[in-house]
C-alpha positions in Angstrom: -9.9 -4.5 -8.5 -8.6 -3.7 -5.0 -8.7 -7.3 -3.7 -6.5 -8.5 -6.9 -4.4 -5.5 -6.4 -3.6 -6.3 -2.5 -3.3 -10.5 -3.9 -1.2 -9.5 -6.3 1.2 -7.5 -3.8 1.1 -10.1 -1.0 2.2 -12.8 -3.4 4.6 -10.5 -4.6 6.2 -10.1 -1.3 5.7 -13.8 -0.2 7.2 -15.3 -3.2 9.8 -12.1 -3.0 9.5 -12.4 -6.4 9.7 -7.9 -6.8 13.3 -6.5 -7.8 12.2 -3.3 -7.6 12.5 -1.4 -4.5 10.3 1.8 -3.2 11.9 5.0 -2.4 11.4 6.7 0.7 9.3 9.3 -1.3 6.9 6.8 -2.5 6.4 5.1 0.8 6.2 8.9 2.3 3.8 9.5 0.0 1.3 6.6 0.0 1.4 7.0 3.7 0.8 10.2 3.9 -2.4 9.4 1.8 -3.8 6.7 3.2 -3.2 8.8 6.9 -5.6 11.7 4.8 -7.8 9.3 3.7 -8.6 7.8 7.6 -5.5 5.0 7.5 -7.8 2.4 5.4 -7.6 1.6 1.6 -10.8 -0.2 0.3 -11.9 -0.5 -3.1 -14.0 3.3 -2.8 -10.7 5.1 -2.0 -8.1 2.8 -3.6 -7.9 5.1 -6.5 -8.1 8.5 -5.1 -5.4 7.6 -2.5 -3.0 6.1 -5.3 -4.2 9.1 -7.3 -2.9 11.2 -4.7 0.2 9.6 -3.7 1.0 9.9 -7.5 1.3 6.1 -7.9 0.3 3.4 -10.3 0.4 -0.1 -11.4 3.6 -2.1 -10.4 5.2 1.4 -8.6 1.6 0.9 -6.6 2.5 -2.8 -5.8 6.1 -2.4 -4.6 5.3 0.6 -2.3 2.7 -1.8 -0.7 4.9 -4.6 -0.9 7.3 -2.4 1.1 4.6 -1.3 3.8 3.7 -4.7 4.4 7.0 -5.7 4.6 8.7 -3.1 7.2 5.0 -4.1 9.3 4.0 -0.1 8.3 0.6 -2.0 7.0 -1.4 -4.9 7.5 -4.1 -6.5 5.2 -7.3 -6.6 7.1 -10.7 -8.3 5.8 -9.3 -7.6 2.2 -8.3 -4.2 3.7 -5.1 -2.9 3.8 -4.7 -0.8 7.4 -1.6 1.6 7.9 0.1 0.5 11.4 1.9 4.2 11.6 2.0 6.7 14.3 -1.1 8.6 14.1 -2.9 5.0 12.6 -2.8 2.7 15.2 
């Protein structure tokens, strides 16, 4: 489910296809949890760290879409890797 998640956001952004936008407290607070959770999603934390950054489904994809986007995030062997201070 991760890897279709993280497809489904970068063709999302590529085909800039997503009207909605991401508030600075949902960015804030998916980066905030994937810093907790070592600065890597995977599938085996995917769902705690969008647990705990009190996202889901399409808010989920446009906060990533948004990361990816400002270059806050990168997609790494199916990965996606938080590029902010404290992650690098």
């Amino acid at each position: 489910m991760f890897r279709s998640f993280l497809a489904a956001a970068a063709l999302t952004l590529a085909a800039g296809a997503a009207q909605a936008q991401a508030t600075p407290e949902q960015v804030q607070a998916l980066v905030k949890a994937i810093a907790e959770a070592g600065c890597v999603v995977n599938a085996d934390n995917n769902a705690a760290i969008l647990s705990a950054a009190g996202l889901q489904g399409q808010d989920a994809q446009v906060v990533v879409n948004a990361l990816l986007g400002l270059g806050q995030a990168e997609i790494i062997d199916g990965n996606l890797k938080l590029k902010t201070a404290g992650c690098n």
